[in-house]
N, C-alpha and C positions, 0 to 999 in steps of 0.2 A: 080886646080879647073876645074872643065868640062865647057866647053862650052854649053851654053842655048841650040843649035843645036845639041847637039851629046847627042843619045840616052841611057838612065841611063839603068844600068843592074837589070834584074827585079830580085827579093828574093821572095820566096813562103817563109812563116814563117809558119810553123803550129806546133801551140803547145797546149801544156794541159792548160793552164793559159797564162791570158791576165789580169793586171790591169785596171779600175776598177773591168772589169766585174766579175772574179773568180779569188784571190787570196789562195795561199796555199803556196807556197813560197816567197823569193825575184826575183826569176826570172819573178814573173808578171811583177814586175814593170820596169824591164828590157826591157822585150819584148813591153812596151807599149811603153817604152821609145826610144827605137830602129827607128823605119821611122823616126821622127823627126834627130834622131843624123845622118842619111844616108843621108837626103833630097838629098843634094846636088848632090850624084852622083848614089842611088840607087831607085828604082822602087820598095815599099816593099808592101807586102798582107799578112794580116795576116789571119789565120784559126784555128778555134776551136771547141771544141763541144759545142752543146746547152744544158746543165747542165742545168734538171730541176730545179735548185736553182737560176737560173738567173733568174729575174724577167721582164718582159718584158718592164711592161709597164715603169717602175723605170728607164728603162736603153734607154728608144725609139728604143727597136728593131722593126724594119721594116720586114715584107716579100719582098723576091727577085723577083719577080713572072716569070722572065727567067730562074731562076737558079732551082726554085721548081716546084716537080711533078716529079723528075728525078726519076729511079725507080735499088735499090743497091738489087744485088742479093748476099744472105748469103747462099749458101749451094745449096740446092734446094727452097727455099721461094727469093718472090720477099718482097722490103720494100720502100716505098716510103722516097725522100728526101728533106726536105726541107729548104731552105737557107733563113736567116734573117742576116742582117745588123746593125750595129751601129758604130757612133763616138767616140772613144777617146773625153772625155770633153778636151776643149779648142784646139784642132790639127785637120787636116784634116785628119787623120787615120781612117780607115775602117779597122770593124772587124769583118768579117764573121760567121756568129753560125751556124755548121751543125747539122741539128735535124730532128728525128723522134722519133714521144713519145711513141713508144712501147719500144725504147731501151732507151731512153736518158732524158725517161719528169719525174723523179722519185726527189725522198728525198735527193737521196743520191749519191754521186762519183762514187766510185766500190762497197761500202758497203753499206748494209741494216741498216738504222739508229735507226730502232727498235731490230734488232735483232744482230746485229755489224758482221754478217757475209757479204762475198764478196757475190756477186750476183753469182749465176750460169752462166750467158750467159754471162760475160764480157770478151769470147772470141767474142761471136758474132757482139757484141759491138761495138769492137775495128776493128774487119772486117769490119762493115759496116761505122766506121767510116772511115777507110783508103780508101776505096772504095770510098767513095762520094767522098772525095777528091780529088781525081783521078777525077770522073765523072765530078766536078764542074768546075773543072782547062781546062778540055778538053774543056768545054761547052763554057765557056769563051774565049775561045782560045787567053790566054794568057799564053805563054810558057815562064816557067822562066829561068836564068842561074846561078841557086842556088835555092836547096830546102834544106831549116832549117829545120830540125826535132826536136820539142826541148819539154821532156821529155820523160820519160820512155815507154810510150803508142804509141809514135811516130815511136817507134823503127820499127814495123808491116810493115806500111807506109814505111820507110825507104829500107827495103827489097822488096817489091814490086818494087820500083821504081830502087832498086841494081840489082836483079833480070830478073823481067819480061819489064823492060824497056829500059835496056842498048842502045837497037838498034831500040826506037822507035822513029820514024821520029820527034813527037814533046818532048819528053821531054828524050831523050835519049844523049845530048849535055848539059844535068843542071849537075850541081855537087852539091855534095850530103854532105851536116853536119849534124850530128846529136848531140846532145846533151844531157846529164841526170844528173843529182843527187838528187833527192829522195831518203829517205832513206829508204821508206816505198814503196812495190811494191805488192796490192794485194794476200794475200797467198792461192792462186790459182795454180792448173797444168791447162796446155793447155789440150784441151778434147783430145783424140784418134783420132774423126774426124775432127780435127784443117786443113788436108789436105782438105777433101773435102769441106769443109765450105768456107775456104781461095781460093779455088781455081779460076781465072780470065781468062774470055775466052776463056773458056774448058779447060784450061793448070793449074795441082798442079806446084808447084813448091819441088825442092827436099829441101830446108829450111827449108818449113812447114810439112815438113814426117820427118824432126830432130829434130822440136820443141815439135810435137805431143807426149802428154803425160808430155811433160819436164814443173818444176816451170815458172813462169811468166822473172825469173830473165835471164832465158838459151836467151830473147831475145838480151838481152844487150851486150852478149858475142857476138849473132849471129852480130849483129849490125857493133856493134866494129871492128871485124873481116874485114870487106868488106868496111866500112865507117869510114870518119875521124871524131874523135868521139872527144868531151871535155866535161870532164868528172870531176864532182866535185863541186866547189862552182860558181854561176853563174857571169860570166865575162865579158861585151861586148867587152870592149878593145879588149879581146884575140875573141871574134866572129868576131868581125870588121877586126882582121889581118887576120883569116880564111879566111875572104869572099876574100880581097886581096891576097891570097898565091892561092886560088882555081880558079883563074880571069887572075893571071898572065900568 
């Protein structure tokens, strides 16, 4: 057991689903479940999107008002970002909503609920989602030594931080898991400009000039590739040995 005095290892958790707020799997209830099963020895944050389906007032989401106003560049357009707050009922867990309601204040997930087609921009989406992320985590300047990535959408994220971060001063010492099983992945390709849209701080990356054009699925490969990945039926046991084998 750690000692009161010795500083717990922080977990950036950010995934597609957190119970209550937005379930679609069993792994919400996992991931809400997760800081309480670490207390003891870990430092956990979890991060999601603001899914126009959340309801705000239902759930006591709060505005961050340090965190909001941050400004996520997609491509050439700027997009404002805004962070809200809530509890886990009965737990001290905090669960970050990242949102902006041109991308994210809609009916539906990735698909049009009137029309059951995926939305065209849920590449932009998913950039802007990983991006804030990024912007939020800086802003707070809480640097973790483990970033979860946990669903399919996270995968984005996941390369960003494999990528463009390996050797940045603050988050280039985290180690990196990623998670997925979904069966169902948007039946969407990445657009052609998936380069320039993606691109962070003047710099493409060459992942996103291999994705460009490719199904939504070529991320998981990319993912996989470069990240230690578990893949499958959701498990925390086996997360929780992760976090230990990636710590050792």
């Amino acid at each position: 057991m750690s000692s009161p005095y010795q500083e717990r290892s922080r977990v950036l958790l950010v995934t597609t689903e957190c119970y209550p707020f937005w379930e679609e799997t069993p792994a919400a209830q996992y991931v809400a479940q997760l800081p309480q099963r670490l207390a003891s020895e870990y430092e956990v944050r979890i991060l999601m999107p603001k899914y126009g389906l959340i309801d705000d007032r239902r759930w006591r989401l709060h505005e961050v008002k340090r965190l909001s106003g941050l400004t996520i560049r997609v491509g050439n357009m700027d997009y404002s970002l805004n962070v809200k707050v809530a509890s886990i009922l009965n737990t001290r867990t905090q669960v970050y909503f990242l949102d902006n309601y041109e991308f994210w204040g809609r009916k539906g997930v990735f698909d049009d609920p009137e029309t059951g087609e995926s939305y065209p921009d849920n590449d932009e989406r998913i950039i802007f989602f990983s991006k804030g992320v990024i912007s939020m985590i800086k802003t707070l300047r809480w640097d973790p030594h483990i970033i979860h990535c946990n669903g399919w959408m996270t995968g984005l994220l996941a390369l960003y931080f494999r990528y463009h971060f390996q050797r940045d001063p603050f988050f280039g010492s985290a180690k990196l898991y990623f998670t997925h099983y979904e069966e169902r992945i948007p039946a969407l390709r990445f657009s052609t400009t998936l380069p320039e849209k993606a691109r962070l701080e003047g710099m493409t990356l060459e992942v996103f000039q291999r994705l460009a054009g490719d199904p939504y699925e070529r991320l998981l490969a990319e993912s996989s590739k470069v990240i230690q990945t578990h893949q499958g039926t959701p498990a925390p046991e086996v997360w929780i040995e992760s976090y230990q084998q990636l710590l050792a």
